[in-house]
DRENVEXMAR-120283 format. One record per residue (C-alpha): residue number from 1; residue in one letter; x, y, z. Coordinates in steps of 0.5 Angstrom, whole numbers, plus 500, padded with zeros to 3 digits. Each point is the difference from the previous one (the first is absolute). Example, Ala and Ser with C-alpha at 12.3 -4.5 7.8 and 13.67 -1.06 7.14 Angstrom:
2
(atom 1, "A", (525, 491, 516))
(atom 2, "S", (502, 507, 498))
***
This chain:
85
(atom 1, "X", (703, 891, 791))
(atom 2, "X", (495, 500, 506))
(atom 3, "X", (502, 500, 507))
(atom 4, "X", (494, 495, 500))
(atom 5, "X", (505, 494, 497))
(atom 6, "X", (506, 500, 505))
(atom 7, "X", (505, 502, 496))
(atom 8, "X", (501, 507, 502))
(atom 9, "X", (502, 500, 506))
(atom 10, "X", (506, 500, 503))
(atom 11, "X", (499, 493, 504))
(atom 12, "X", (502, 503, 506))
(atom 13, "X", (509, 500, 498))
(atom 14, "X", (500, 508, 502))
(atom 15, "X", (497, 499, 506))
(atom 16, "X", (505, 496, 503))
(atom 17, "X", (505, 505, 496))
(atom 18, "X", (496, 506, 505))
(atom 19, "X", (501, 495, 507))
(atom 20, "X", (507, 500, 498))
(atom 21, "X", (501, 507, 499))
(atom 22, "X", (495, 502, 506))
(atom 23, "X", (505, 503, 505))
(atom 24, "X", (506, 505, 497))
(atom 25, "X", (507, 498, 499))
(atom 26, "X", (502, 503, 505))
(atom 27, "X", (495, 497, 505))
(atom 28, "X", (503, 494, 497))
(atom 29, "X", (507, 502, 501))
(atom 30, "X", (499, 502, 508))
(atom 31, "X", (496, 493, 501))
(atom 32, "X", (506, 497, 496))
(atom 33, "X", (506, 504, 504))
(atom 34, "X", (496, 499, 507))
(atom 35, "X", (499, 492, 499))
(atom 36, "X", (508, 500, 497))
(atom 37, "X", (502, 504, 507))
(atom 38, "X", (496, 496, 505))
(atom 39, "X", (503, 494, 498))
(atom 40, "X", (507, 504, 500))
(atom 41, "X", (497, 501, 506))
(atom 42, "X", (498, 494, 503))
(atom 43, "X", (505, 495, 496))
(atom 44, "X", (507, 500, 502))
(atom 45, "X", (501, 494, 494))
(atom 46, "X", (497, 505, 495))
(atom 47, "X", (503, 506, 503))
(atom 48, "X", (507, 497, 499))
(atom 49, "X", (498, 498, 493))
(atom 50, "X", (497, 506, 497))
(atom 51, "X", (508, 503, 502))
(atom 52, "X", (503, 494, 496))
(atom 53, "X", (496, 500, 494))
(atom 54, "X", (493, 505, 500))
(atom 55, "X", (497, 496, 494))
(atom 56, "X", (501, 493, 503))
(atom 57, "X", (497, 502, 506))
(atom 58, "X", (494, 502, 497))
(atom 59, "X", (500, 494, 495))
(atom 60, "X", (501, 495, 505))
(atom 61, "X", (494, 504, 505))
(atom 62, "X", (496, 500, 494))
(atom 63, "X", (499, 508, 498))
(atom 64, "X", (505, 500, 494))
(atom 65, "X", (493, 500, 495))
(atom 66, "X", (496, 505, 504))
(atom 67, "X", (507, 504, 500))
(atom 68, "X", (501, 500, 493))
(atom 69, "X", (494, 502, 500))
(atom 70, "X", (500, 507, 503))
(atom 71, "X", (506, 501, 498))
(atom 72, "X", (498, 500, 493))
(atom 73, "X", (494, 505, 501))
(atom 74, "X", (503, 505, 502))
(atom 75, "X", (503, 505, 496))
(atom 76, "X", (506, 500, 496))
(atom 77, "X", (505, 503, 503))
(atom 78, "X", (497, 501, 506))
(atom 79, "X", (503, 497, 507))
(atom 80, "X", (495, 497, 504))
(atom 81, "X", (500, 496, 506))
(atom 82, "X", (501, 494, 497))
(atom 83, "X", (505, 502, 495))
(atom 84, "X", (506, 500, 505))
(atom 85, "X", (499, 492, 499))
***
């Protein structure tokens, strides 16, 4: 097939794939960590819930995805700084 038809092309998915594996896991991770530890830091409610219960903290402030997410992109058996959660 011919480039020329339109149908050889990737239609722009892997781009969006590359946009969301621009930055490293660890970048991901710090930037994670760091938002997670300003809101420890500046949220006593949260702070009090992620003694309680880390998960549900997480998933009532909405970061339970992208922790789910890291968490699983790191290697297997390799502690990071999210798998204490």
């Amino acid at each position: 097939m011919s480039d020329h038809h339109g149908h050889d092309h990737d239609h722009g998915h892997q781009h969006g794939h590359q946009h969301d594996h621009a930055k490293s896991d660890d970048e991901r991770r710090r930037e994670f960590v760091s938002k997670v530890v300003d809101r420890i830091a500046t949220d006593p409610q949260f702070r009090e819930q992620v003694k309680a219960n880390p998960r549900g903290a997480l998933e009532a402030a909405g970061l339970s995805d992208e922790y789910d997410q890291l968490k699983s992109a790191g290697s297997p058996g390799q502690a990071g700084p999210v798998g204490a959660w």
